[in-house]
C-alpha positions as CSV (number, residue, x, y, z in Angstrom):
1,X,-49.9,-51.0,-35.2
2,X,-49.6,-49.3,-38.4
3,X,-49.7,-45.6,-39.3
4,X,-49.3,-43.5,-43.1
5,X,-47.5,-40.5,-43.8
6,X,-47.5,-37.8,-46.8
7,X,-45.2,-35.8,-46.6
8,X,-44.6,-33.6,-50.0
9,X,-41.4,-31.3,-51.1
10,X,-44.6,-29.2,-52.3
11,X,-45.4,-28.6,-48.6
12,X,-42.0,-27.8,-47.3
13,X,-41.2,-25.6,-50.5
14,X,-44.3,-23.4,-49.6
15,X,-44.1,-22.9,-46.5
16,X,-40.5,-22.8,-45.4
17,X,-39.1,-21.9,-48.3
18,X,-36.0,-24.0,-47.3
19,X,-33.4,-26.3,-49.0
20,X,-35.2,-30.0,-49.7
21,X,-32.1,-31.4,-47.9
22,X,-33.0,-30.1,-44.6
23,X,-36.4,-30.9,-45.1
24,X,-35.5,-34.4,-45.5
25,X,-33.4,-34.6,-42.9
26,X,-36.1,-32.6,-40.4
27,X,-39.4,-34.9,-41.8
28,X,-36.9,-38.2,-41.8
29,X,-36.1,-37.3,-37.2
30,X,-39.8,-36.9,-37.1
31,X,-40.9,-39.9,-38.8
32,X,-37.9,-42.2,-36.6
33,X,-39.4,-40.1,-33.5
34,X,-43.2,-41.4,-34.2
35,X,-42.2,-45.3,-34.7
36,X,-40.2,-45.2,-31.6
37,X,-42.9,-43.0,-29.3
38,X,-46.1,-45.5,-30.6
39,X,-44.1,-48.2,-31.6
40,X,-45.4,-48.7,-34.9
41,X,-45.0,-49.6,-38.5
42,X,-45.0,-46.7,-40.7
43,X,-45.6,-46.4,-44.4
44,X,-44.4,-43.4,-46.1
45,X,-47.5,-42.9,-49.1
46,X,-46.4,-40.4,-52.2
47,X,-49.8,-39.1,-53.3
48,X,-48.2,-37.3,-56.2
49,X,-45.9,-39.1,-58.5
50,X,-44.1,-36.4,-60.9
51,X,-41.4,-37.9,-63.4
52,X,-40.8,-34.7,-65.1
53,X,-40.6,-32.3,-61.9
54,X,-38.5,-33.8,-58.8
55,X,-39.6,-30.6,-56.6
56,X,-43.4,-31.9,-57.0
57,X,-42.5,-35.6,-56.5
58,X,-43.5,-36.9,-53.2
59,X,-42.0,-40.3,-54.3
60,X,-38.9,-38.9,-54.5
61,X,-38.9,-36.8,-51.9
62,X,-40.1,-39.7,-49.5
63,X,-37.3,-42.4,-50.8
64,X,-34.7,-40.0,-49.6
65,X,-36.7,-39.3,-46.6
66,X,-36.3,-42.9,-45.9
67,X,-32.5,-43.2,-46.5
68,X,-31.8,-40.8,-43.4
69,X,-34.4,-43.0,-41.2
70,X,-31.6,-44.5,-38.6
71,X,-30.4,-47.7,-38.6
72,X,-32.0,-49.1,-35.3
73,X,-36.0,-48.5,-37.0
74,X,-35.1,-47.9,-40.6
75,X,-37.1,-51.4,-41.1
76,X,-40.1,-50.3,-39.5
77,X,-40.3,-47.6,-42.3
78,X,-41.3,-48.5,-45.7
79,X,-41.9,-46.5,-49.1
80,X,-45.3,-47.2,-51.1
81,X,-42.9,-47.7,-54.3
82,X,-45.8,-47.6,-56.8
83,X,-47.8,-45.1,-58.4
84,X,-50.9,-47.0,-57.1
85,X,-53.5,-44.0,-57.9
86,X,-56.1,-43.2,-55.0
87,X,-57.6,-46.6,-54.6
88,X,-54.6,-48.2,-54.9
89,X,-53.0,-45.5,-51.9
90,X,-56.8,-46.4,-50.4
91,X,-56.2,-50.3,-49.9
92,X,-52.7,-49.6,-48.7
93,X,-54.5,-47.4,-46.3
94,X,-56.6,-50.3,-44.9
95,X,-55.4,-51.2,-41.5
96,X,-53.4,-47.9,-40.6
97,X,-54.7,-46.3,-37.2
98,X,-53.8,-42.8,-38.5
99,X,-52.9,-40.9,-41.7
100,X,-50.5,-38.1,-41.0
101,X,-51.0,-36.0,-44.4
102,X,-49.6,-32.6,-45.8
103,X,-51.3,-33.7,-49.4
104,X,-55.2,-32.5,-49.0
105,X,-56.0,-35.7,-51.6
106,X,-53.7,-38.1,-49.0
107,X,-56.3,-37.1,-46.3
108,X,-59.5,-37.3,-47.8
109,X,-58.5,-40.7,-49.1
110,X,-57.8,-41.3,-45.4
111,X,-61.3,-40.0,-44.6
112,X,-63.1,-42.1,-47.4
113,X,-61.8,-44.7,-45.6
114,X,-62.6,-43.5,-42.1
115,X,-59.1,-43.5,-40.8
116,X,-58.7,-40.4,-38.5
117,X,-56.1,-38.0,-40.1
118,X,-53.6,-35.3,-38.9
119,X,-53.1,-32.5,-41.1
120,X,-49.6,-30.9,-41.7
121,X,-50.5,-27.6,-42.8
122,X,-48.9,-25.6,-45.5
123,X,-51.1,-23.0,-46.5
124,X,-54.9,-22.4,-45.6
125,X,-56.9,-25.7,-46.5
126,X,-55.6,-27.7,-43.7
127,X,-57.3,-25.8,-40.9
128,X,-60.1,-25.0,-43.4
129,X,-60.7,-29.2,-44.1
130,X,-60.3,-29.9,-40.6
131,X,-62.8,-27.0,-39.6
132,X,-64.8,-29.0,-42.2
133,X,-64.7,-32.1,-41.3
134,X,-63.5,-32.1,-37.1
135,X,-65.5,-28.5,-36.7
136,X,-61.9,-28.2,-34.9
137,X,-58.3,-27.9,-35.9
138,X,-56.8,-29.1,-32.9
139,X,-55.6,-31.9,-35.5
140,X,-53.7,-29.8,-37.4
141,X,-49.6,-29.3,-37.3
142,X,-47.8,-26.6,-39.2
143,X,-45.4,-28.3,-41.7
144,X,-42.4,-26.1,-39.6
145,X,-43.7,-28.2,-36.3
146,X,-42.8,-31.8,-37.6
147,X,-40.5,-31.8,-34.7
148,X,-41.4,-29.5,-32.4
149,X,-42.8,-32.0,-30.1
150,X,-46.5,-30.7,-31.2
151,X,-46.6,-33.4,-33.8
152,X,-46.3,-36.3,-31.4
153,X,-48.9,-34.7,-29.0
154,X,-51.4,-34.4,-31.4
155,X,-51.1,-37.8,-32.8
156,X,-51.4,-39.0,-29.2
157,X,-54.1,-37.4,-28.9
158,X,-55.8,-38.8,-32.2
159,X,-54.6,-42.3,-31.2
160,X,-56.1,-42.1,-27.7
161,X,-59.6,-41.4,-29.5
162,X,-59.5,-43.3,-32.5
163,X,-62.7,-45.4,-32.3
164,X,-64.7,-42.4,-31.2
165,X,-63.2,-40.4,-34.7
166,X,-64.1,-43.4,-36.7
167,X,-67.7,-43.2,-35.6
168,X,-67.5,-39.6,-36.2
169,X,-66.7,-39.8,-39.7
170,X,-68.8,-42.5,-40.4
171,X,-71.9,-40.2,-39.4
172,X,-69.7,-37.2,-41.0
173,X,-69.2,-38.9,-44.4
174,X,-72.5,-39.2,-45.5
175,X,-73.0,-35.1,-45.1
176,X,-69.6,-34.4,-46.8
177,X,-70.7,-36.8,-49.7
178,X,-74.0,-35.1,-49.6
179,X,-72.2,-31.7,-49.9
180,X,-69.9,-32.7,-52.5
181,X,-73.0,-34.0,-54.9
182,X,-74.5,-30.6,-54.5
183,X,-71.6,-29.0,-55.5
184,X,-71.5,-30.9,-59.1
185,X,-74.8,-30.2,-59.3
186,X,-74.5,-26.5,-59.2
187,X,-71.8,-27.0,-61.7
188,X,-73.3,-28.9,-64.3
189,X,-76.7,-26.2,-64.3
190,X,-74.0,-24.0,-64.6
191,X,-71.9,-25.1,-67.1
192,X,-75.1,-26.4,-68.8
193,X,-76.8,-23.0,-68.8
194,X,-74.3,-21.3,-71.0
């Protein structure tokens, strides 16, 4: 089995306000605790790649993630090393049972591909999308509650229903795509009736 993870400085910045370090230390126990709980392969996907600003670079922030990953797992845990853009993240994706996201753009990659997702909330659009997309957020984990025990629970749970999600979203996309055109369209007669 195979699972993906975002995890963003962004996120932890935001909502805890903390030093990065402990964030890195807190997100790299959490991810060590879900390879050895499902016993699975995990790749750890930046979906923003940010030369210029290291506190908005998940890349970063998910290499040193890995470096604190113990020993015993450590090569159960790999780092999607390129900037691979969302198809790229997308192919990557193919395969994984879950996507555990705190990037909005991680998880509705994961859902364009119809791989059930866990959102680590930061701020309001977590439990919003979820509402959106679930009509629940019962899939959703605070960003402080990486390793509270909640997190583990709720992948459990997603992991214990995984083929029933999948056909869920697959009768869910269509709607969401549906809802999405409409949106552009109201756009361009707006912008176009300037």
């Amino acid at each position: 089995m195979r699972n993906a993870i975002n995890l963003s400085p962004l996120a932890h910045r935001y909502a805890l306000g903390t030093a990065l370090s402990a964030s890195i230390e807190d997100d790299g126990k959490a991810v060590a605790n879900i390879v050895t709980r499902f016993d699975t392969d995990v790749v750890l996907i930046p979906h923003v790649v940010c030369d210029f600003n290291e506190a908005d670079d998940d890349l970063r922030f998910l290499r040193a993630v890995r470096a604190t990953i113990p020993p015993k797992v450590a090569d159960r845990v790999q780092v999607l090393e390129e900037d691979a853009g969302f198809l790229g993240i997308r192919q990557r994706m193919d395969g994984c049972s879950v996507v555990i996201a705190a990037r909005m753009h991680c998880a509705i990659n994961a859902l364009s591909h119809l791989i059930p997702m866990v959102f680590l909330s930061y701020s309001q659009k977590a439990p919003g999308m979820a509402r959106y997309v679930y009509g629940h957020e019962r899939w959703v984990v605070p960003i402080s509650d990486v390793n509270s025990g909640r997190l583990l629970r709720v992948i459990g749970d997603v992991l214990a229903n995984q083929d029933e999600i999948r056909s869920y979203l697959a009768r869910r996309l269509p709607e969401i795509l549906a809802d999405a055109r409409s949106g552009v369209a109201a756009l361009a007669e707006v912008i176009g009736g300037r």
